[in-house]
C-alpha positions in Angstrom: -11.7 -25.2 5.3 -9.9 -22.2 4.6 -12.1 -19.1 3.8 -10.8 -15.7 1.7 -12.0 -12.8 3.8 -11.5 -9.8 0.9 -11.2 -7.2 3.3 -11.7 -6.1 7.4 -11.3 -3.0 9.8 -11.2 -3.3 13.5 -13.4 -0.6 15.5 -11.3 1.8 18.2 -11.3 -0.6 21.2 -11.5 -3.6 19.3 -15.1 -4.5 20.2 -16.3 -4.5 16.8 -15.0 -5.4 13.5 -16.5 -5.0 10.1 -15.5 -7.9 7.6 -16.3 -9.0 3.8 -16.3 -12.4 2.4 -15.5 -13.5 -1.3 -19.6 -13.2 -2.8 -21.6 -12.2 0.9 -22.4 -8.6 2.1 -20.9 -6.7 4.2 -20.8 -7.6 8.1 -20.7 -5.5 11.4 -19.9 -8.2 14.1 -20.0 -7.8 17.9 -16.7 -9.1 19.0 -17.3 -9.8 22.6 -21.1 -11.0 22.2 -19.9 -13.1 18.6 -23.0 -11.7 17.5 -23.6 -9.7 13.8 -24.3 -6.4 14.4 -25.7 -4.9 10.6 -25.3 -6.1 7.4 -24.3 -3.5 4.1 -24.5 -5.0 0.3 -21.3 -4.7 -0.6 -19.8 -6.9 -3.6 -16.4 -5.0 -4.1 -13.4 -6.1 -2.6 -10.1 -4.6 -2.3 -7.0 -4.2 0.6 -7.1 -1.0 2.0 -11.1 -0.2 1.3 -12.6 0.4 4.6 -11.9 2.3 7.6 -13.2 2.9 11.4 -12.9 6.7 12.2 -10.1 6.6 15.1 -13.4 7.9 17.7 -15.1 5.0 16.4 -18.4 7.0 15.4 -17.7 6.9 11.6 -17.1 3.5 9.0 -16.2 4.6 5.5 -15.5 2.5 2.7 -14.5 2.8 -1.2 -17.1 0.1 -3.6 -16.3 0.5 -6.9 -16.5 3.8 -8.0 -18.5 4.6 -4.7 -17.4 5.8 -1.4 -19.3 5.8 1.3 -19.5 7.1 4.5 -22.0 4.9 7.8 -22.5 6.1 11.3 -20.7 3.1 13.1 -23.1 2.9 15.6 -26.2 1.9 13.5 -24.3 1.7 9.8 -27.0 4.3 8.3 -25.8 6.2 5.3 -24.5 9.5 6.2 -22.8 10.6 2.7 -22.0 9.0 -0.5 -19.9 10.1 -3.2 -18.9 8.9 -7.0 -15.7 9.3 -9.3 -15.2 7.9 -12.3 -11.1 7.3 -12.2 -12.1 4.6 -9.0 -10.1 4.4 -6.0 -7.6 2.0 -4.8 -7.3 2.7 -0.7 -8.5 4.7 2.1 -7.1 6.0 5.5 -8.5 8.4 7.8 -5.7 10.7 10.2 -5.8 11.3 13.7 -9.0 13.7 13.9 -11.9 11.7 12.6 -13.0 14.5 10.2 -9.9 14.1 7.5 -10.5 11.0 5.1 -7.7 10.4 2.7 -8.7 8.3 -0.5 -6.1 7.4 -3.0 -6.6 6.4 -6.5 -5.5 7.6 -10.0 -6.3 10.9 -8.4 -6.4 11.0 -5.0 -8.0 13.4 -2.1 -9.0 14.6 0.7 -13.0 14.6 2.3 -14.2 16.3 5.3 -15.6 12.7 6.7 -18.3 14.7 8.4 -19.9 16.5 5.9 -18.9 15.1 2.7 -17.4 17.9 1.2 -14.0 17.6 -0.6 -10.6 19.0 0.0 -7.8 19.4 -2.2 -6.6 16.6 -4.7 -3.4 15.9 -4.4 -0.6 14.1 -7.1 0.7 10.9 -6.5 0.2 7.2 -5.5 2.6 5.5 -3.1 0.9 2.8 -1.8 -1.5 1.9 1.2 -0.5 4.5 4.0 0.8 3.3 7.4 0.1 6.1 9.8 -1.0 9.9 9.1 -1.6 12.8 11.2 -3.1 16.0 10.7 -1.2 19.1 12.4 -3.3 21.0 14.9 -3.7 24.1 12.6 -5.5 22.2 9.9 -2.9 23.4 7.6 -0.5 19.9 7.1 -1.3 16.1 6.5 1.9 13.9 7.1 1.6 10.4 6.1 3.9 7.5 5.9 3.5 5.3 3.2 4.2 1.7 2.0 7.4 2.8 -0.3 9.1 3.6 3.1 8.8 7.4 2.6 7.1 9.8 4.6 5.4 12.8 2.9 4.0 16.6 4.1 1.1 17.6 2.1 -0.6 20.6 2.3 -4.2 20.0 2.6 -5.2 23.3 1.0 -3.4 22.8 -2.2 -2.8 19.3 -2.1 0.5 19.7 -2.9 4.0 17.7 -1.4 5.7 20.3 0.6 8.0 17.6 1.6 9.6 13.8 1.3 11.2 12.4 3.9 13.0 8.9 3.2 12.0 7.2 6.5 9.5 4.6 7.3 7.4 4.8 10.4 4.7 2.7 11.9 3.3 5.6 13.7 3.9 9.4 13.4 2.5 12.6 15.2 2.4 16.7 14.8 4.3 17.8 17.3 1.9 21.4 18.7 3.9 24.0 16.2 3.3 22.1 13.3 7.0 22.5 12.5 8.2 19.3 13.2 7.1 14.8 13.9 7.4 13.0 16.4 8.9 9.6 14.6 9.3 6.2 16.1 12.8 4.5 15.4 14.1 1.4 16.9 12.8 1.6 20.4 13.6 5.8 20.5 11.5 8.6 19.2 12.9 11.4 16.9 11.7 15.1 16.4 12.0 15.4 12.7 11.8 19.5 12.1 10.9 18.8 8.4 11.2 22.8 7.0 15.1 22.3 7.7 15.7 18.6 8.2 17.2 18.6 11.2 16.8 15.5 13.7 17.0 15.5 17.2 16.8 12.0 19.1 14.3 12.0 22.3 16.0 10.0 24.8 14.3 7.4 27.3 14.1 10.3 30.1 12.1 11.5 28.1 9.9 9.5 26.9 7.2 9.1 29.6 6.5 13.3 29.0 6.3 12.7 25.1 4.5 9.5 25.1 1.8 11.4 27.8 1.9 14.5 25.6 0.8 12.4 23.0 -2.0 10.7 24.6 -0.4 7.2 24.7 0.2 6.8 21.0 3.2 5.8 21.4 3.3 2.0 22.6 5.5 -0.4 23.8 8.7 1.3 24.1 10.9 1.1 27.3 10.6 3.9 29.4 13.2 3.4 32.0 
């Protein structure tokens, strides 16, 4: 028979994924062992609504009005917050400690400690990739609709929309410019002037190293 699983997230490492079915709780299963972790009561389902922390030490997930943050290793409650405009989807960046929900009014959450960021205008659809530059200052994420957008996470405000989809993106160390997957090459994308500059395959063993192997499957020959 064929089964309607409402929503899932896979665990950093793939060892563990948590999964909902149409009407039954929340499950934490133990993919190597085939063995169910924890349980959570959860009867809201959604695409989009639930989240590993990219260390793997954090689950969060949005249940109506709800979200809610677990420790992934045990599923206890760490933090729980309401609104009453609902949200729709929810991605965290590179660094576990940015949580990015998105609703009729979106924002940002220090995954951590519970406290909220900046709201920010705007829904574009489920996010692909974001990442968070190293000053703390910029949030770039690449959405659904096939543009890539530079929010500031103090003000919540677009600083910048790039018409580009990615699958992946990354701060390059000055904050001043992406590293962008294209077609089997990466770009630099300095987004304060717009001006591209294409890494080329002797290159791309220092940037994919520099970037701690996010980078996968290209040909670096």
């Amino acid at each position: 028979p064929w089964f309607f699983s409402a929503s899932f997230a896979l665990a950093p490492g793939g060892e563990q994924i948590a999964f909902s079915f149409e009407d039954e709780p929340l499950k934490f299963l133990d993919i190597n062992q085939n063995r169910i972790l924890w349980k959570i009561e959860s009867r809201w389902f959604c695409s989009d609504c639930m989240a590993f922390s990219p260390d793997g030490t954090l689950f969060a997930k949005i249940d109506n009005e709800s979200l809610t943050v677990y420790r992934a290793t045990d599923a206890s409650l760490l933090w729980q917050r309401t609104s009453p405009f609902g949200w729709d989807n929810l991605s965290f960046a590179n660094r576990s400690d940015v949580l990015v929900v998105q609703g009729e009014q979106s924002s940002f959450w220090n995954a951590q400690t519970g406290a909220q960021g900046a709201w920010f205008s705007g829904h574009y659809g489920s996010i692909r990739a974001m990442t968070v530059s190293q000053d703390g200052r910029f949030l770039a994420a690449s959405y659904a609709d096939e543009h890539i957008r530079i929010i500031n996470l103090k003000s919540g405000l677009t600083e910048k929309t790039i018409d580009l989809f990615a699958q992946d993106i990354e701060f390059a160390p000055d904050g001043l410019s992406l590293y962008i997957p294209v077609k089997g090459d990466i770009i630099r994308f300095f987004w304060q002037t717009n001006f591209r500059q294409q890494i080329t395959s002797s290159y791309t063993n220092q940037i994919i190293a520099s970037l701690n192997g996010r980078f996968l499957g290209f040909n670096s020959d």
